[in-house]
N, C-alpha and C positions, 0 to 999 in steps of 0.2 A: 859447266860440270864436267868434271874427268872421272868417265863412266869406269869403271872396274871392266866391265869387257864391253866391246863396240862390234856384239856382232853381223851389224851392219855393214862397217866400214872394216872388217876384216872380209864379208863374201861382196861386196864391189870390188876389191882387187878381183877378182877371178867371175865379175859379173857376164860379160858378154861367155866364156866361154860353159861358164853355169847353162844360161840359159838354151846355150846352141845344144849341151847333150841332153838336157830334157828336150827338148824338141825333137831330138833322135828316138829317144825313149817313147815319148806319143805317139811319132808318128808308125815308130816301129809297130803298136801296138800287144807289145809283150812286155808284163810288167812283173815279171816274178819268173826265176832261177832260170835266167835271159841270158846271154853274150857282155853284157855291161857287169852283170854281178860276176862270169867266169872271168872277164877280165879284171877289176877290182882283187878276186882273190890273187892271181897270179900275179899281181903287182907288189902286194901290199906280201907274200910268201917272197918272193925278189927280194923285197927292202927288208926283210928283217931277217933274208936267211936262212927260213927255213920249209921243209918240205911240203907242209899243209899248214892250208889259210881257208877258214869256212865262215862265210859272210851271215850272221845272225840279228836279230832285231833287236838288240840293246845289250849292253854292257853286263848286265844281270842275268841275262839268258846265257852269255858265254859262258860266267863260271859256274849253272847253273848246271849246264850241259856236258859241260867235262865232266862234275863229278858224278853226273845220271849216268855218264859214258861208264864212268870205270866202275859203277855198281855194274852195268850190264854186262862189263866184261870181266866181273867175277872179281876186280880188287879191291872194293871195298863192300860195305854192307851197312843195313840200317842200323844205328848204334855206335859205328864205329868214329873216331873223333879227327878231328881235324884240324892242326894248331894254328891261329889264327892272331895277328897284332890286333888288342884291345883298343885302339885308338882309329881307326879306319871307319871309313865311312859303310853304312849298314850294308848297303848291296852284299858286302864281303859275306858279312853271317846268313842274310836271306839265303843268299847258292847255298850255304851247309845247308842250313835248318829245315831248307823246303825239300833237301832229297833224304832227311830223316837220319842226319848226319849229326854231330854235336862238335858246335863249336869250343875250342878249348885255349882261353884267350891271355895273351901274353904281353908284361907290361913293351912299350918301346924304349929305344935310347931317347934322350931329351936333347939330347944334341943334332939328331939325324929325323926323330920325327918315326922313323921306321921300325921294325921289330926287331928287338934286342935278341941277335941270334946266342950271344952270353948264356940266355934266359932259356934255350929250349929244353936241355935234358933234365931240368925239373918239370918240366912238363909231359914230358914221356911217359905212355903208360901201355900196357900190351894191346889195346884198342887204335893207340895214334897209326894212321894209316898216310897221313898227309901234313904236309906245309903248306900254309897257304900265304906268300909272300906279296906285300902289295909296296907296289914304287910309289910311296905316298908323297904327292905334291910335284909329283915329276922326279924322283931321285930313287935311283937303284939301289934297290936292296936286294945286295948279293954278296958272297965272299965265300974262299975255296974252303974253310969252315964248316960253312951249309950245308954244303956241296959234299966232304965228309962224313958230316953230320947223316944224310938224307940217306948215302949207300950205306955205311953201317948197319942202319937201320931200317934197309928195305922200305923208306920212302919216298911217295911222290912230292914231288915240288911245283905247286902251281902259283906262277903267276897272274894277279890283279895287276892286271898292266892298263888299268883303265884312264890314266895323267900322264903314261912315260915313252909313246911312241917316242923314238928314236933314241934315247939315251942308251948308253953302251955303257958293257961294265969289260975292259979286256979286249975291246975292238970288236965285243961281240953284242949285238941287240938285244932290249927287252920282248920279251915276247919269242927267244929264243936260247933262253938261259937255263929252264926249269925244262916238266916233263910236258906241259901246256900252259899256255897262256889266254886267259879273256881282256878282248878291246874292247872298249867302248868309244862311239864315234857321237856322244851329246853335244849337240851345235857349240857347248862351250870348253868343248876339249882341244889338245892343239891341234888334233886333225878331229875336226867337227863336221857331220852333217846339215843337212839341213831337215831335221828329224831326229828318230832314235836308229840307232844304227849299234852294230857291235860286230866281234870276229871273236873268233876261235883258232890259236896257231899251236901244231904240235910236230914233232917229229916222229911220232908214232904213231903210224900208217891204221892201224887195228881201230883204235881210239876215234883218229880220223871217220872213218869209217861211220862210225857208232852214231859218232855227235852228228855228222852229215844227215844221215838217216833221222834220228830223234827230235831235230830240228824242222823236220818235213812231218809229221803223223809217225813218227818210227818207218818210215819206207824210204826204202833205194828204187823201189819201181810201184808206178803208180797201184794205187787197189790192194798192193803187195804191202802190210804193217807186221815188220818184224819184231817192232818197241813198240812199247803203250808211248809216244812219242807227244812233241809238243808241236803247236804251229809258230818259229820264232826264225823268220826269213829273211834277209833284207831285201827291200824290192830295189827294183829297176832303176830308179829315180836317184835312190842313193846311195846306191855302188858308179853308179856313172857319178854323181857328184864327188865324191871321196878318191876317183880314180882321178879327176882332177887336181883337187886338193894336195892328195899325197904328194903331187910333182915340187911341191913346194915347202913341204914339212922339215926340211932341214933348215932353209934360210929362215923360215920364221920361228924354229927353235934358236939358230944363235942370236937373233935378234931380241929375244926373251934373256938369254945368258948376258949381251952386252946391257940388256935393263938390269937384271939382276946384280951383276957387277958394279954397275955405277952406284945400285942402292947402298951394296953391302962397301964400295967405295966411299960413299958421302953425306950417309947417315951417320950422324956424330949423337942423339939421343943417348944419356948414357939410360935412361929407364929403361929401353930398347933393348930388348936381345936380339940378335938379327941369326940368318940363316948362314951356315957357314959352307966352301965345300971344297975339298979339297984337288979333285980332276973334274974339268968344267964336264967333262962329256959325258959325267952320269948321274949330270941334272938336264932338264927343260924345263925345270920352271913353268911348271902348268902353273902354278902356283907358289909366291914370294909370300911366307909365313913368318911375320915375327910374333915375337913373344914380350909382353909387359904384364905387373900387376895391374895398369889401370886401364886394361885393355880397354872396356865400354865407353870410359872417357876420350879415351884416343879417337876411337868411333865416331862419336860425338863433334869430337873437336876439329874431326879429319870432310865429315858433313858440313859444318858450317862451314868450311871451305873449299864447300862444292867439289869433295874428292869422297868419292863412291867407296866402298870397301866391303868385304864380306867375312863372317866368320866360319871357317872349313874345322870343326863343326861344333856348335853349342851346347848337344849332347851326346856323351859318349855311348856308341851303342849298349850297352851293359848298365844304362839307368836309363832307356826307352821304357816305355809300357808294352812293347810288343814284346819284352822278352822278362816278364817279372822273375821267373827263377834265377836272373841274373841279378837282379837289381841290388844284393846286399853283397856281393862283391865289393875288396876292396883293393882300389887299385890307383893307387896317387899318386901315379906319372900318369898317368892316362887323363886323367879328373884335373892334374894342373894345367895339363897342355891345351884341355878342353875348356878349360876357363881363362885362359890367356893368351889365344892367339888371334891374331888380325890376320887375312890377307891383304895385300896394297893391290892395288891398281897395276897390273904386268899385263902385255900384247902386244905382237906382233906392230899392229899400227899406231901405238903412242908416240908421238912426237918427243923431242931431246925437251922441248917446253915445259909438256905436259910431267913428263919423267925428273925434272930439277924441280918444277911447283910441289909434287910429292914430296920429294926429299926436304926441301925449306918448311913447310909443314911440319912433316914431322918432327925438325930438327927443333921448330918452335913450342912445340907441346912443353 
């Protein structure tokens, strides 16, 4: 079987030295906002350039945390809206909805997968306070466009950078584009824990501040709750893992671009849409997305020959039950992409074998 990810045989590369820093970690006996998590930030602020990095407990809690951040620092308010790509996976709407924000959702391009920035100023309303930009599948969504778009209008730009550690847009990193960024570090991201794990990157010191705090009870100093704050930390265990990890999150991002290439090389399917891109360096390929009408059957056909694959995702958030006032939304770029896409089997440790048996597969559907 060629498992869709082997994340096994991606943390035995980096097993002995896995093991040596928890063993630091135990024996230290300090398991929480430690020397391993200050380092981790400071590494992970290094690699993407920019001035604050705050290590939080999941991917969810990051963009959660921002935008609790900028209600308490007076720039947005409950009610106010937040334009968001209708195809993304939920996490993106939870952070709105749970700090009493309103998501306001916007169809994507069907060629990029990512939010049709075309699309925004029908969306504009005296409420929108934010973008919320997500590098969906690993591919950057940006352009000096947005970027006009965002100052004109006195908005914030937050990146869901939770698939696109290290891709660049302009030489410059995700998670250093917008006004903040949420990571997420789920064991099957390209820089994975071994746990839930997440960060928080901004250049705005204030902000920093805020979300540090909120992330702890609302305190900067113990006893001391300046915020009605959360408990969303990352412990000891897996900021030392991830300060590992990071060392190597470039070579196994091109090692996903050279899979991704060969796909988009030697898949000859014409039922097949495949992913396209034009500057390798603002994809990672957390994830290789194609597109067919008989998506289920490919599934199928791609199982019986013991090749794994997943669908990113089967429902679009805006026909969940968690959110019925959305549900009669009509939104049919969003609703096709959702019903036609595969992921293939992409990672760092597949073999050139494993990566030609996908593609003859495919090519035989």
């Amino acid at each position: 079987m060629i498992k869709f990810l082997d994340l096994q045989k991606i943390n035995e590369q980096h097993a002995s030295e896995l093991k040596k820093v928890a063993a630091e970690v135990i024996d230290s006996g300090w398991f929480l906002l430690g020397q391993k998590l200050k380092t981790f930030e400071q590494k992970l602020a290094s690699y993407t350039k920019v001035e604050n990095a705050i290590g939080v407990a999941n991917g969810l809690d990051a963009l959660r945390l921002i935008l609790k951040g900028y209600i308490e620092l007076g720039i947005m308010s409950e009610g106010d809206e937040v334009i968001v790509p209708a195809n993304t996976y939920i996490a993106s709407l939870l952070a709105i909805t749970d700090n009493g924000l309103k998501p306001i959702l916007i169809e994507p391009n069907l060629e990029t997968f990512n939010l049709d920035i075309s699309k925004l100023e029908s969306k504009l309303t005296s409420k929108t306070k934010a973008i919320m930009v997500v590098h969906l599948y690993g591919r950057v969504c940006w352009s000096t466009e947005l970027e006009e778009f965002a100052k004109k209008h006195n908005l914030k730009i937050i990146e869901d950078n939770a698939q696109a550690i290290g891709a660049t847009w302009n030489g410059i990193k995700t998670g250093n584009l917008g006004d903040a960024a949420g990571f997420s570090f789920y064991p099957g991201k390209n820089l994975g824990a071994l746990g839930d794990s997440g960060a928080v990157t901004t250049k705005d010191f204030d902000l920093a501040k805020v979300v540090r705090a909120i992330a702890n009870y609302g305190s900067l100093e113990k006893y001391v709750n300046d915020y009605q704050g959360l408990n969303s930390r990352m412990d000891e265990i897996q900021a030392a893992f991830l300060s590992v990890k990071l060392d190597f999150i470039d070579k196994e991002n091109n090692r996903r671009r050279e899979i991704a290439e060969y796909y988009i090389s030697n898949i000859n399917n014409p039922k097949v849409t495949l992913p396209t891109i034009d500057n390798a360096n603002e994809h990672v390929w957390h994830l290789f997305v194609i597109r067919l009408d008989k998506r289920d059957d490919l599934k199928k056909y791609l199982e019986k020959n013991k090749i794994q694959t997943l669908i990113h995702y089967p429902i679009p958030p805006h026909k969940q039950k968690c959110y019925p006032y959305l549900n009669n939304l009509s939104l049919p770029i969003t609703e096709k992409i959702h019903e036609e896409v595969l992921s293939l089997p992409i990672s760092p440790v597949m073999t050139n074998e494993e990566i030609k048996s996908v593609v003859d597969v495919v090519n035989s559907f």
